[in-house]
N, C-alpha and C positions, 0 to 999 in steps of 0.2 A: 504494500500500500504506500501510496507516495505521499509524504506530506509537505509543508512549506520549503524546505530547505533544498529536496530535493526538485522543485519545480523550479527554485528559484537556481538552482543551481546548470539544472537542463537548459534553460534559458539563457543565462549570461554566462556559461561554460567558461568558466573559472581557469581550468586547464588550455584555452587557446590565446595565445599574449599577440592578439591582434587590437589592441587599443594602441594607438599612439602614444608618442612619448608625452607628448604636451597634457591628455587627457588623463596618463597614465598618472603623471606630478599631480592632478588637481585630484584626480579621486583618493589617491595615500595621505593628500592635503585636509578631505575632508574629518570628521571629528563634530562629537557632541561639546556643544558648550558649557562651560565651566557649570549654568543652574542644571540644565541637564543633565550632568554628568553626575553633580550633586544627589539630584530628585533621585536619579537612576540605582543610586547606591541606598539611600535612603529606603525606598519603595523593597529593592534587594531585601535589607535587612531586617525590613518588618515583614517580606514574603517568608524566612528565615525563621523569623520569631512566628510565625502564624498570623498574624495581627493584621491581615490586609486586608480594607473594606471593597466590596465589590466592584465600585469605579478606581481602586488603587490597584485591583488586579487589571483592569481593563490597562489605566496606563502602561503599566508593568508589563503586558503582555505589547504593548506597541511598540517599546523599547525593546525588549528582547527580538522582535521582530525586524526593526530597521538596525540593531546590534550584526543580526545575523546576513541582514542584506550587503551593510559596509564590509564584513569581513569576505565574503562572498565577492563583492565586487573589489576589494583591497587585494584579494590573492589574483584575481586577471590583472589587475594594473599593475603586481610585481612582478610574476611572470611579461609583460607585455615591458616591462623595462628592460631586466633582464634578456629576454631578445633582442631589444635596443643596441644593447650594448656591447661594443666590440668585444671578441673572447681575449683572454688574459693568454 
C-alpha cells in the first residue's frame, strides 16, 4: 500500500539529479523559520508527552508532512549538485 512518502517520492524521484544547479542552491536554501521551527519542536514534545489537542495534531501533522517533502526534494537537489560537479 502506498502512502504519502512514497507518492511523493514517485513523483519528484529523488534519485535523478536532473535539477539544475541554480534551482539545486535554492531548494538546500530553503528551511523553516526560526517561529516555525520553534512551534514545530514545541507541538513535537507535547505529541511526546501525549498532550496534543486535536487542531495541534492537525498542525503537527502539516509539518511533518512539508518536513518530509523538503527532505525529499533536498536529496534530488544534492544529488543534482553532485552531478554538477566536476569529479575529483
Amino acid at each position: 500500500m502506498l502512502n504519502g512518502t512514497d507518492i511523493l517520492e514517485s513523483l519528484i524521484e529523488p534519485e535523478q539529479g536532473d535539477f539544475s544547479a541554480d534551482l539545486a542552491r535554492y531548494v538546500l536554501s530553503l528551511k523553516f523559520s526560526s517561529e516555525q521551527q520553534a512551534l514545530f519542536e514545541e507541538l513535537s514534545y507535547k505529541a511526546q508527552d501525549g498532550v496534543l489537542s486535536p487542531e495541534e495534531e492537525r498542525v503537527l501533522d502539516a509539518f511533518l508532512s512539508a518536513n518530509t517533502f523538503l527532505i525529499i526534494l533536498k536529496s534530488k537537489a544534492s544529488r543534482s549538485l553532485d552531478q554538477h560537479s566536476p569529479a575529483a
